[in-house]
N, C-alpha and C positions, 0 to 999 in steps of 0.2 A: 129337510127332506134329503136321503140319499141319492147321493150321485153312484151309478154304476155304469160303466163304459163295457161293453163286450168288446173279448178277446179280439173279434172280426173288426168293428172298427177300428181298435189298436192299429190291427197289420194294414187296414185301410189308412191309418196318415201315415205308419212305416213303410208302407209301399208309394205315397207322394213323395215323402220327403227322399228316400233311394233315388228316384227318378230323376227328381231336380237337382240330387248330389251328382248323379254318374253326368246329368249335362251341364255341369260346373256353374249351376245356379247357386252359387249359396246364399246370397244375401234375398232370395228369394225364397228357398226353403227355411230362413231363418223366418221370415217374416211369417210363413205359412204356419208354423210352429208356434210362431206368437197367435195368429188368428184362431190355433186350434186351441189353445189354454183361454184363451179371451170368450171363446164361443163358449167353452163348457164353466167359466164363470159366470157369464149372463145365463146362461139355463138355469144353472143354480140359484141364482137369485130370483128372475123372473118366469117360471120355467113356462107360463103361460101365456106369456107376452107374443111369442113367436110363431108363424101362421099355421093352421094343421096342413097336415101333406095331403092331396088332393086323392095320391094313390092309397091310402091305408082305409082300410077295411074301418066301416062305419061304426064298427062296438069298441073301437081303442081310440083314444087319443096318443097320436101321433103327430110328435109336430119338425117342425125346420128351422134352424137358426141359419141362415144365408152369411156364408164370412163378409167382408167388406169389399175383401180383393179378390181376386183369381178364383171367384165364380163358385167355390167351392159351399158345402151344403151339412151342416151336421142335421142328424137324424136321428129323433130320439122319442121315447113312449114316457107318458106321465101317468103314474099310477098314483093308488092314495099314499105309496108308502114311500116309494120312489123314483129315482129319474132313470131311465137306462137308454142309453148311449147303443145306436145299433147299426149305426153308418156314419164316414164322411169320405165324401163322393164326392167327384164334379157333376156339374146339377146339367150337365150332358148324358152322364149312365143312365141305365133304364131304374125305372121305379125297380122291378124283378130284382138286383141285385140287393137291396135289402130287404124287400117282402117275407123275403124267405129264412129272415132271421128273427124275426116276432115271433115271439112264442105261445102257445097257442092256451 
């Protein structure tokens, strides 16, 4: 199955990892960076193993792979053909900041 990551989640862990640089987290942001490649391996492999999201609309499968550490959440839709990656968030944001990036 393809994996496809949207541009928005991109700037979603580029905008973690900035955050934890500018407050001289790094061996934290490293880590973050390992959970975020680690997450979208296991999607890849199992992409249905992971819980659906409670907010996504009832005709899509939508689901959530939960990192390990620091709370954080990838968000992503399984279709027949492929995986697409459409958030990673701390699982504090609202559902709304990814809703809005399913495509219709």
């Amino acid at each position: 199955m393809n994996l496809r990551v949207l541009p928005e989640a991109n700037a979603d862990v580029g905008e973690a990892l900035r955050w934890l640089v500018r407050k001289r987290h790094y061996r934290v942001a490293g880590n973050l960076w390992r959970e975020w490649q680690g997450g979208l391996a296991a999607v890849v492999v199992h992409p249905r193993r992971f819980p659906q999201a409670e907010e996504a609309p009832t005709d899509r499968e939508v689901r959530v792979y939960p990192t390990r550490r620091y709370g954080y959440l990838i968000v992503y839709e399984v279709t027949p053909s492929e995986i697409k990656v459409v958030a990673f968030l701390s699982g504090r944001r609202l559902p709304a900041v990814w809703l809005s990036r399913l495509e219709s």
